[in-house]
N, CA, C and O atoms as CSV, one atom per row, in Angstrom:
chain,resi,resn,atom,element,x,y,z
A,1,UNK,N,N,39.290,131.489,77.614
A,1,UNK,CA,C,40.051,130.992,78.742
A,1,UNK,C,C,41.473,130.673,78.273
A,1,UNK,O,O,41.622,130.277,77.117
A,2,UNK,N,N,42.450,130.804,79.021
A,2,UNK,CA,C,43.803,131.154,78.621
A,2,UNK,C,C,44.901,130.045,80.030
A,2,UNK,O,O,44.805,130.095,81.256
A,3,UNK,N,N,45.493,129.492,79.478
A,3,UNK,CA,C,46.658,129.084,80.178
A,3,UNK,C,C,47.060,130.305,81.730
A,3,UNK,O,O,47.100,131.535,81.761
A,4,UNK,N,N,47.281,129.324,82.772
A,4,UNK,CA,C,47.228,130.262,84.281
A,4,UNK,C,C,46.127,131.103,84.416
A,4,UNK,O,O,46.069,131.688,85.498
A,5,UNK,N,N,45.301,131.310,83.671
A,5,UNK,CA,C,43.610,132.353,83.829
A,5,UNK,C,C,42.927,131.271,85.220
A,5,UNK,O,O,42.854,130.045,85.306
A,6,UNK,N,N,42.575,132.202,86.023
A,6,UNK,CA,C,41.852,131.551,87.695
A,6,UNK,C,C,40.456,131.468,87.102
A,6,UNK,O,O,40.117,132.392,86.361
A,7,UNK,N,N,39.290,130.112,87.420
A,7,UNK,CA,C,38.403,129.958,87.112
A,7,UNK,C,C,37.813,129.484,88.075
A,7,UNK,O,O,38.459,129.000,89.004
A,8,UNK,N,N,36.451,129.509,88.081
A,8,UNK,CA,C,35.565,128.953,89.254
A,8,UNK,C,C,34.806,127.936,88.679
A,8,UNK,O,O,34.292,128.021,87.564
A,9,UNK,N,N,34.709,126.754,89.595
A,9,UNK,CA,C,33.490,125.711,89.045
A,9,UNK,C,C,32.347,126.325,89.318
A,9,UNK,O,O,32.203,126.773,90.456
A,10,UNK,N,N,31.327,126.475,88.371
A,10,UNK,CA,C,29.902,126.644,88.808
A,10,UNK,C,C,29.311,124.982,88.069
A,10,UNK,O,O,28.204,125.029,87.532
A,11,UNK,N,N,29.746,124.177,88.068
A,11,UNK,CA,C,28.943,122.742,87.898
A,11,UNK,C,C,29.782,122.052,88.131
A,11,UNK,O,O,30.863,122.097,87.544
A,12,UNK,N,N,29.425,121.047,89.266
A,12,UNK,CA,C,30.020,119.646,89.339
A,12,UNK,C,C,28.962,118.760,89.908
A,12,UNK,O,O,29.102,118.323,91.050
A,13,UNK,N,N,27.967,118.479,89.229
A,13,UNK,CA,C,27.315,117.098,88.907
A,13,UNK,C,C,27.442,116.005,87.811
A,13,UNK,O,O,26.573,115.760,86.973
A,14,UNK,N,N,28.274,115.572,87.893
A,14,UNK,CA,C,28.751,114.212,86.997
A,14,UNK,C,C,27.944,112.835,87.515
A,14,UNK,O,O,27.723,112.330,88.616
A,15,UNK,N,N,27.617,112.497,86.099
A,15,UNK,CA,C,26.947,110.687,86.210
A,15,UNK,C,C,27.934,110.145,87.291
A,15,UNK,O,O,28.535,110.786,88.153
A,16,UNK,N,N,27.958,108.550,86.986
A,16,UNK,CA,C,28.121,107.909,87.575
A,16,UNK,C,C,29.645,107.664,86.991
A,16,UNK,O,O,30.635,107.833,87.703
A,17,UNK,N,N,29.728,107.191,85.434
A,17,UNK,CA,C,30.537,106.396,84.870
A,17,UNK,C,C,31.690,107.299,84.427
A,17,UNK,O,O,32.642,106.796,83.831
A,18,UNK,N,N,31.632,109.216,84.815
A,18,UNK,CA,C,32.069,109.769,85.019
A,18,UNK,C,C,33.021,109.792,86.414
A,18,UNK,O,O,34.163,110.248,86.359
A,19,UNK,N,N,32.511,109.318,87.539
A,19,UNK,CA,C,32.787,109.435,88.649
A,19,UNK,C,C,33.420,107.928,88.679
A,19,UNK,O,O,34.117,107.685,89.665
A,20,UNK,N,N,33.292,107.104,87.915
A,20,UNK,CA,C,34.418,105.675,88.277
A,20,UNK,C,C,35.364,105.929,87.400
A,20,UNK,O,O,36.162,104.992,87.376
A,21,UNK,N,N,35.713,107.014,86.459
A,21,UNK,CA,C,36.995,106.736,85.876
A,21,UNK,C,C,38.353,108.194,86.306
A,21,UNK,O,O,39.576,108.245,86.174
A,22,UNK,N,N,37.406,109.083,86.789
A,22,UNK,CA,C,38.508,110.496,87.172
A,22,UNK,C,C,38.428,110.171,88.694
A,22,UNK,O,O,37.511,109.786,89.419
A,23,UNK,N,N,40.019,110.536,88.942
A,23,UNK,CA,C,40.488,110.310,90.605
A,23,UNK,C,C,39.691,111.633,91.057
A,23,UNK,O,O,38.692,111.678,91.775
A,24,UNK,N,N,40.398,112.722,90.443
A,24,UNK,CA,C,39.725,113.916,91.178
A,24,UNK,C,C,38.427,114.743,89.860
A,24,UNK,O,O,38.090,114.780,88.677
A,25,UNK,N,N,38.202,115.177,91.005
A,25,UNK,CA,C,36.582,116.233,90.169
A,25,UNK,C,C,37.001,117.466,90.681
A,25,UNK,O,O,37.958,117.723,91.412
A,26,UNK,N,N,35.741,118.538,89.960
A,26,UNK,CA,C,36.279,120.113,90.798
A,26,UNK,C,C,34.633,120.008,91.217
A,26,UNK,O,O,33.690,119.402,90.708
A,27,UNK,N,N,34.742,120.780,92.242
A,27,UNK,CA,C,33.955,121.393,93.296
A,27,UNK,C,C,33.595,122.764,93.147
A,27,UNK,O,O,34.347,123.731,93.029
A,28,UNK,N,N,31.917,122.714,93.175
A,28,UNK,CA,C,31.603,123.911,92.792
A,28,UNK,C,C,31.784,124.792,93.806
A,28,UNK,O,O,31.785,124.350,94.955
A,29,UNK,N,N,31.894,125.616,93.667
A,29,UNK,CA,C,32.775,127.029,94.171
A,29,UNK,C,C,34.140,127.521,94.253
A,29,UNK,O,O,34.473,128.703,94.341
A,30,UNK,N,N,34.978,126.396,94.211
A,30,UNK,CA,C,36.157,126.363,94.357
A,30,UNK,C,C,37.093,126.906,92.981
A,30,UNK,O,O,36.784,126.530,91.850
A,31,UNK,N,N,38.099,127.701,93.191
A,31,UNK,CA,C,38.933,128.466,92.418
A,31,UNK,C,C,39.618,127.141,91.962
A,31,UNK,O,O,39.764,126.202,92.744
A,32,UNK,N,N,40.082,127.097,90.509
A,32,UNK,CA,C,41.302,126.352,89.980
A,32,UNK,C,C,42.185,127.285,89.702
A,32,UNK,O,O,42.211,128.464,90.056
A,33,UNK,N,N,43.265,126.380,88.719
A,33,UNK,CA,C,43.991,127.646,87.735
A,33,UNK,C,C,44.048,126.700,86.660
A,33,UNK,O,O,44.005,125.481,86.826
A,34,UNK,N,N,44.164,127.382,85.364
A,34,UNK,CA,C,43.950,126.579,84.068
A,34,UNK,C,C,45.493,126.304,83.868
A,34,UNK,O,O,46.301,127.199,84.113
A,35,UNK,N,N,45.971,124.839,83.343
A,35,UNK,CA,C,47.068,124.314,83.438
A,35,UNK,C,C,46.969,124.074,81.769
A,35,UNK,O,O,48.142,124.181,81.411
A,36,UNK,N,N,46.053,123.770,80.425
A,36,UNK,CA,C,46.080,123.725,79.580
A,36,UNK,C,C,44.791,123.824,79.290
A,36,UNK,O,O,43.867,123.455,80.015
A,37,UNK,N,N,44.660,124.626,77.583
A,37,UNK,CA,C,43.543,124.438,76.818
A,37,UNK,C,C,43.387,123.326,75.784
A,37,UNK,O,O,44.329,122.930,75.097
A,38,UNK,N,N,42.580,123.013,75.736
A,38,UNK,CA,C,42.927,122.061,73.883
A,38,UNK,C,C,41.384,121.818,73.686
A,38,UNK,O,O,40.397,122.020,74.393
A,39,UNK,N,N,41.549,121.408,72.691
A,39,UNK,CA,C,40.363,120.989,71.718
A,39,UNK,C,C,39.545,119.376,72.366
A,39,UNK,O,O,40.269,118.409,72.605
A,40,UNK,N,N,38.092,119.297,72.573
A,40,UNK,CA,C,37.721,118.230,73.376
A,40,UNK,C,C,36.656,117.742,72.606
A,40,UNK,O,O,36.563,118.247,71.488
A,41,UNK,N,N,35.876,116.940,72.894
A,41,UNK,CA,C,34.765,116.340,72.036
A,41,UNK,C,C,33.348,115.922,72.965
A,41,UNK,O,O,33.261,115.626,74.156
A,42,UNK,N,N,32.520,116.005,72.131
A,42,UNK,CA,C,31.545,115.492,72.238
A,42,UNK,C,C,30.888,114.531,72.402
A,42,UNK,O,O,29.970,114.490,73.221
A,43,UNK,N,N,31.296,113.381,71.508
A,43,UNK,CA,C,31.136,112.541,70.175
A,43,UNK,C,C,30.324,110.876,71.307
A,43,UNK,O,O,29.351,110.124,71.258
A,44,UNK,N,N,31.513,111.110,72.143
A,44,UNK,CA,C,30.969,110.236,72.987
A,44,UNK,C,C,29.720,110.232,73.992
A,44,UNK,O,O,29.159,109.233,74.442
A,45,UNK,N,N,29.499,111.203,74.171
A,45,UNK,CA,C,28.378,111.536,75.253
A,45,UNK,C,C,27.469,111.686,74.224
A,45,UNK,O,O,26.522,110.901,74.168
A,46,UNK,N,N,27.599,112.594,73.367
A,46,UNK,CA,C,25.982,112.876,72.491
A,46,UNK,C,C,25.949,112.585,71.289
A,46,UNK,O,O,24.970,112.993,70.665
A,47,UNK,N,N,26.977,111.799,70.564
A,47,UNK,CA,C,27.126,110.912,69.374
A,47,UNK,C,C,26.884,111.576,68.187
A,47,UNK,O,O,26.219,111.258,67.200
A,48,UNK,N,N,27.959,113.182,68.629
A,48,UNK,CA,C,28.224,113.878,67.189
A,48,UNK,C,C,29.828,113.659,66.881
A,48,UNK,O,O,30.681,112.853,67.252
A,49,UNK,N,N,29.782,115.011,65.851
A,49,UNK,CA,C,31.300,115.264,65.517
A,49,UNK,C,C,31.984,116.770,66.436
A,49,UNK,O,O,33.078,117.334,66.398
A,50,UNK,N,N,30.914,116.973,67.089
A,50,UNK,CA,C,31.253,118.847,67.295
A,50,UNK,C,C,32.202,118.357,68.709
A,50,UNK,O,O,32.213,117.348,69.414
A,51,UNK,N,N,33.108,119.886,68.690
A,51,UNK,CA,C,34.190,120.074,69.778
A,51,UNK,C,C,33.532,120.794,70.823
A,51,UNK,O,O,32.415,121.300,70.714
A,52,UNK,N,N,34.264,120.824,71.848
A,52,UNK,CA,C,34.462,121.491,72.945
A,52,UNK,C,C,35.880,122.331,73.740
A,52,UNK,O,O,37.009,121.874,73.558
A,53,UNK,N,N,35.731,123.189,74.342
A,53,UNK,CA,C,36.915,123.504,74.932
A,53,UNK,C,C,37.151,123.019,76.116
A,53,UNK,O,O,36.576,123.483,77.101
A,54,UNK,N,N,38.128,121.904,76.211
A,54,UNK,CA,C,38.548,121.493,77.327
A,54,UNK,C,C,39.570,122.185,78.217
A,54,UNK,O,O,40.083,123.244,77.856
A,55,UNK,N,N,39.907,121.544,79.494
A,55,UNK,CA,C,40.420,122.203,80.059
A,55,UNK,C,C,41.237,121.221,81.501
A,55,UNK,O,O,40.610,120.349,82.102
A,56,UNK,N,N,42.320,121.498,81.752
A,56,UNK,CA,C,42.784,121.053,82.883
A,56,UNK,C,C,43.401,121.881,83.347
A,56,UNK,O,O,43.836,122.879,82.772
A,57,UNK,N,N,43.591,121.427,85.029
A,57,UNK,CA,C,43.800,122.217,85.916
A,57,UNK,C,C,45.140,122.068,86.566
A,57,UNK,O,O,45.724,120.985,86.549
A,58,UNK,N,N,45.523,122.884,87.006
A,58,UNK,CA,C,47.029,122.779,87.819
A,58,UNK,C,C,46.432,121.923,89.061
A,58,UNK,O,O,47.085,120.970,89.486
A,59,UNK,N,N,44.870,122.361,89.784
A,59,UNK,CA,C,45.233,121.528,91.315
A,59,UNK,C,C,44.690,119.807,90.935
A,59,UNK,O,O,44.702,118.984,91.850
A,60,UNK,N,N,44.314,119.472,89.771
A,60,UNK,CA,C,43.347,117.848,89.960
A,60,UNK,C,C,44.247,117.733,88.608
A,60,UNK,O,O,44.721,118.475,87.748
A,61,UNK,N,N,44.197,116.480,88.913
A,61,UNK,CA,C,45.146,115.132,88.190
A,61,UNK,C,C,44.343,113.916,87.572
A,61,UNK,O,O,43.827,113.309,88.510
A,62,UNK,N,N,44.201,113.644,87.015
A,62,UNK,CA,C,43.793,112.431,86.223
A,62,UNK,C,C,44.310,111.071,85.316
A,62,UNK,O,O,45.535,110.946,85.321
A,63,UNK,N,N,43.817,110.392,84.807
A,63,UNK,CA,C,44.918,109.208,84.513
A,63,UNK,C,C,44.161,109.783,82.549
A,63,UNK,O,O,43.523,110.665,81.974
A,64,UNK,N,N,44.720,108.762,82.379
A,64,UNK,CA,C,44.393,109.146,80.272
A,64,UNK,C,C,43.381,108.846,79.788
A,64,UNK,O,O,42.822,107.771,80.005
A,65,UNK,N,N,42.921,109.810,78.982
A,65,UNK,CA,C,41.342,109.448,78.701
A,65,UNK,C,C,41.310,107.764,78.109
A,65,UNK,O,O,42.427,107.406,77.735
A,66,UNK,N,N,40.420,106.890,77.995
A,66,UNK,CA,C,40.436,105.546,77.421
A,66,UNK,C,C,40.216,105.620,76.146
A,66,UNK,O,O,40.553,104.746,75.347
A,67,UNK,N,N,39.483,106.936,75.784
A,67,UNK,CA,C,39.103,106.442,74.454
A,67,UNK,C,C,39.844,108.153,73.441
A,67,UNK,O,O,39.391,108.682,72.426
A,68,UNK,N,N,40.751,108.447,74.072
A,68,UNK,CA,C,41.965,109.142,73.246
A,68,UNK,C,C,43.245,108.411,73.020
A,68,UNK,O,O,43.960,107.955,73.912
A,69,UNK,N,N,43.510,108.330,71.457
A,69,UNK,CA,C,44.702,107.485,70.901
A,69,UNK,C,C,45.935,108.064,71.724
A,69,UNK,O,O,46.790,107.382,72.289
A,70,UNK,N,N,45.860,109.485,71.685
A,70,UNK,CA,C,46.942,109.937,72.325
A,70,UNK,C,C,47.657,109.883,73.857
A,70,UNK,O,O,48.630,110.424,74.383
A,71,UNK,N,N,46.630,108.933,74.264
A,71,UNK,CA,C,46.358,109.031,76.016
A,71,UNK,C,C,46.597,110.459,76.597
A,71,UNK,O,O,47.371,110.646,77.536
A,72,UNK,N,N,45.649,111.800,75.780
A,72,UNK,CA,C,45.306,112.886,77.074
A,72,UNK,C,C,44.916,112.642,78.049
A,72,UNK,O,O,44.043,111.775,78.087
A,73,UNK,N,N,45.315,113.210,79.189
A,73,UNK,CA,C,44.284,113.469,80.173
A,73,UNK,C,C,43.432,113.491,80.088
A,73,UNK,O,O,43.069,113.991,79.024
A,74,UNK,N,N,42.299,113.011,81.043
A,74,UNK,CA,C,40.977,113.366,81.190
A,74,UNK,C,C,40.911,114.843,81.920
A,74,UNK,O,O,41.311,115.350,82.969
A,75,UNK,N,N,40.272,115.182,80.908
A,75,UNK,CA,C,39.769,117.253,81.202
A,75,UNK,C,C,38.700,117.225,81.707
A,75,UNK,O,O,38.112,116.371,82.371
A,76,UNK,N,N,38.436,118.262,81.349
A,76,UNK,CA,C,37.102,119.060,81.982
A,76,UNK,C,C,36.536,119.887,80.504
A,76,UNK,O,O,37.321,120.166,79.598
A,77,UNK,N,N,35.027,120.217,80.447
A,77,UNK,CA,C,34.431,121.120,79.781
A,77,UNK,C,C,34.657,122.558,79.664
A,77,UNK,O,O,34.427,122.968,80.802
A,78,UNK,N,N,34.878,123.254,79.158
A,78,UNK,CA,C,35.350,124.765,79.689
A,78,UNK,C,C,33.881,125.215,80.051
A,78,UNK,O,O,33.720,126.333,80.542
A,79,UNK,N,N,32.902,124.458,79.845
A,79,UNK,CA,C,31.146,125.441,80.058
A,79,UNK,C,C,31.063,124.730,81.610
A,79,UNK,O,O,30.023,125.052,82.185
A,80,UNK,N,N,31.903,123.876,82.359
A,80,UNK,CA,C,31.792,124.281,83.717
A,80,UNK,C,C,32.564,124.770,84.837
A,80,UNK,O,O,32.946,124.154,85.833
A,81,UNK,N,N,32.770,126.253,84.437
A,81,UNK,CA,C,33.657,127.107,84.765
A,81,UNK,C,C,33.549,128.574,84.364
A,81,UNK,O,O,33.202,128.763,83.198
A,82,UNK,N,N,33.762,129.551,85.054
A,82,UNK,CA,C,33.546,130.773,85.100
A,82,UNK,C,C,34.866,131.647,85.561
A,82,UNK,O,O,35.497,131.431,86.595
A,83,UNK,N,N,35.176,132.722,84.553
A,83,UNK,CA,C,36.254,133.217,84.469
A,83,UNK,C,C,36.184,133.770,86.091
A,83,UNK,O,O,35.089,134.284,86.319
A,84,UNK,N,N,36.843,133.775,86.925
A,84,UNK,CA,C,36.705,134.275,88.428
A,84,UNK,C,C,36.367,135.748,88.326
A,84,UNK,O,O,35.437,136.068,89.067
A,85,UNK,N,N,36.802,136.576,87.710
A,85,UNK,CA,C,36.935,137.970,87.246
A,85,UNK,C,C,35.661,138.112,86.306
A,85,UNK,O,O,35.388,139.195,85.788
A,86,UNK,N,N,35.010,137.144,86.138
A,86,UNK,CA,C,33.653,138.015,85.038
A,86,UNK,C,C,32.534,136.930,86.071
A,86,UNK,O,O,31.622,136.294,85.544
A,87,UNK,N,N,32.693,136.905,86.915
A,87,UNK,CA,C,31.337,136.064,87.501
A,87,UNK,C,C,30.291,137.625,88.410
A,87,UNK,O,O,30.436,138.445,89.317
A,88,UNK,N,N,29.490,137.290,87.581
A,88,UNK,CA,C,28.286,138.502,87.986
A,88,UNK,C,C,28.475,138.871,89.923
A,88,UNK,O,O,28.785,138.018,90.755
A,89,UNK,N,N,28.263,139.938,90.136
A,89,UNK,CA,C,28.558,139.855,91.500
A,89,UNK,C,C,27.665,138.791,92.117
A,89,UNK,O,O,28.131,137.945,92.880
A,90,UNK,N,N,25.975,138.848,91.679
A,90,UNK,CA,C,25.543,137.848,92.921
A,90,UNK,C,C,25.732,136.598,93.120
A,90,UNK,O,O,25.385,135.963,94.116
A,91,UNK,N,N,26.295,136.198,92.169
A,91,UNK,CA,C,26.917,134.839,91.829
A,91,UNK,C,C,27.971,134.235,92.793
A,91,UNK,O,O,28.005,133.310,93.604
A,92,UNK,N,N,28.949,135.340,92.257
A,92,UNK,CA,C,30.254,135.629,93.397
A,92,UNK,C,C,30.225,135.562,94.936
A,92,UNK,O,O,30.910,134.935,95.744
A,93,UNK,N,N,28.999,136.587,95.089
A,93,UNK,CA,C,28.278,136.413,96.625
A,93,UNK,C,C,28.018,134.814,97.259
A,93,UNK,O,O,28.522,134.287,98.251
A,94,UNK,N,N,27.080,134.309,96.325
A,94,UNK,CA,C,26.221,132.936,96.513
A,94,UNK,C,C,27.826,132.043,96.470
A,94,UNK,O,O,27.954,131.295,97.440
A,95,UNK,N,N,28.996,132.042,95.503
A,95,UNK,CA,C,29.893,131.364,95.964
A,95,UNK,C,C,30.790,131.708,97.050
A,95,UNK,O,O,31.436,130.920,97.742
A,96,UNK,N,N,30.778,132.192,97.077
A,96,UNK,CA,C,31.709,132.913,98.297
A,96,UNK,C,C,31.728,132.052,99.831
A,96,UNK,O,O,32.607,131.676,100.607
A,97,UNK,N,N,30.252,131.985,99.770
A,97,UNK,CA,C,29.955,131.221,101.191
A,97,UNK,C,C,29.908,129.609,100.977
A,97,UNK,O,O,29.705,128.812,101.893
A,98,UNK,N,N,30.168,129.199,99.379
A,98,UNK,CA,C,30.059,127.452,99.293
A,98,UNK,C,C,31.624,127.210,99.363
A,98,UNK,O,O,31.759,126.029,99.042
A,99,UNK,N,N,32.910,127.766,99.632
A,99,UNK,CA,C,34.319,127.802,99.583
A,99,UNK,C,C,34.992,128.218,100.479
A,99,UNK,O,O,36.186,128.470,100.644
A,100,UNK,N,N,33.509,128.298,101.431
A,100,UNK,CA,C,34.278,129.315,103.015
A,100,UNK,C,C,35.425,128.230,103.375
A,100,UNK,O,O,35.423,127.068,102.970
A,101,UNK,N,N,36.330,128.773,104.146
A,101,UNK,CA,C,37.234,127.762,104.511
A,101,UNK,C,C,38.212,127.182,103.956
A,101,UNK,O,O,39.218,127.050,104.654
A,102,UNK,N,N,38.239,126.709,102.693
A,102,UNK,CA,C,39.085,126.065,101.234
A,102,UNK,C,C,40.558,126.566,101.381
A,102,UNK,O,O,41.587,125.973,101.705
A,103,UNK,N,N,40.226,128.273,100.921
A,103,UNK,CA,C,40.753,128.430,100.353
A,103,UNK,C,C,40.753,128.682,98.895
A,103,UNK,O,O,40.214,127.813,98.211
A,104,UNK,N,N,41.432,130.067,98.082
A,104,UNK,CA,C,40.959,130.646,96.926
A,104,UNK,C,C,42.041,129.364,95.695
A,104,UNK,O,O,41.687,128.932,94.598
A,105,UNK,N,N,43.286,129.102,96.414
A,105,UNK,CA,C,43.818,128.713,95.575
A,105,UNK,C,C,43.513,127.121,95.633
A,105,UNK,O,O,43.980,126.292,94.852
A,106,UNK,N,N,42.731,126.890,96.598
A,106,UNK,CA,C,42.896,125.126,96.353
A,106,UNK,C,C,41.772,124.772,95.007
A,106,UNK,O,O,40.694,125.341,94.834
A,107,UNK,N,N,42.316,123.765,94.208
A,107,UNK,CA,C,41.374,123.412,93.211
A,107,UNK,C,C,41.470,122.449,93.218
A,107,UNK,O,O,42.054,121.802,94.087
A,108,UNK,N,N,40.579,121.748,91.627
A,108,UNK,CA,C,40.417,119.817,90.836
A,108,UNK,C,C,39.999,120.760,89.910
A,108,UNK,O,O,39.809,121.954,89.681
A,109,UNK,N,N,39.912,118.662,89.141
A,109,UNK,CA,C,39.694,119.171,87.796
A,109,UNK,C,C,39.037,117.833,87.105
A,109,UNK,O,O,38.925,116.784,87.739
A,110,UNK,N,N,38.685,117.951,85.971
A,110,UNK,CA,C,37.517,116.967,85.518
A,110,UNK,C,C,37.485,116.840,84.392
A,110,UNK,O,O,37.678,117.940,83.875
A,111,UNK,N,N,37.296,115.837,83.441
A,111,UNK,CA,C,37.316,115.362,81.939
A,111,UNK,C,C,36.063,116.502,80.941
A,111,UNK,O,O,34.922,116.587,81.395
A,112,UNK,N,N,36.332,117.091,79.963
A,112,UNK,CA,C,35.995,117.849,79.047
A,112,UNK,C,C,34.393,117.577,78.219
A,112,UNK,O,O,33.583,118.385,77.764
A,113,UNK,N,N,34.392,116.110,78.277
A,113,UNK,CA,C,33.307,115.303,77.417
A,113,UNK,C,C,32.222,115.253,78.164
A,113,UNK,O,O,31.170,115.232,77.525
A,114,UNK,N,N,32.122,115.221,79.581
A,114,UNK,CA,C,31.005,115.141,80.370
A,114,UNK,C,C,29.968,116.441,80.779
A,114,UNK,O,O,30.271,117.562,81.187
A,115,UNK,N,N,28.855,115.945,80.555
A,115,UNK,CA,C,27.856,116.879,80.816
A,115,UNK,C,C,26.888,116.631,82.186
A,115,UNK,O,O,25.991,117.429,82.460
């Protein structure tokens, strides 16, 4: 996944304690556009050392993660998201009709660490 690359949510079920700290979430079916990549973690949710590819979006906004020194953004996971262009057709089909209405370009976006 690449900077401006169009992606689709195929997961947005987040806990709870996920959902009291990000203003916006993405919505499954709905197109984003990738606004940055970077390197994300784990560590907190499943109490390793291993990374993840995070990800934020041009349409959802967030305030700074709490527990990054650097105050990043809170991202999103890149494993809930699907390159728009490689999503199997029946997939594509089955979303197609959860975004009726939206719009291709409206998106959100969601912290990297959450599963």
């Amino acid at each position: 996944m690449i900077k401006g690359q169009k992606v689709v949510c195929i997961n947005d079920t987040f806990p709870e304690f996920v959902r009291a700290i990000y203003k916006q979430l993405p919505t499954k079916g709905v197109t984003y556009t990738i606004r940055e990549v970077f390197l994300g973690r784990e560590k907190i949710v499943k109490g390793g050392d291993t990374a993840t590819v995070g990800l934020l979006l041009e349409e959802l906004h967030n305030p700074p993660d709490p527990f990054h020194q650097g105050q990043q953004e809170l991202g999103f996971t890149s494993e809930r998201f699907a390159p728009l262009e490689e999503l199997p057709d029946e997939e594509r089909e089955e979303l197609a009709g959860v975004g009726a209405g939206v719009g291709e370009e409206y998106t959100s976006h969601v912290g990297s660490w959450q599963n």
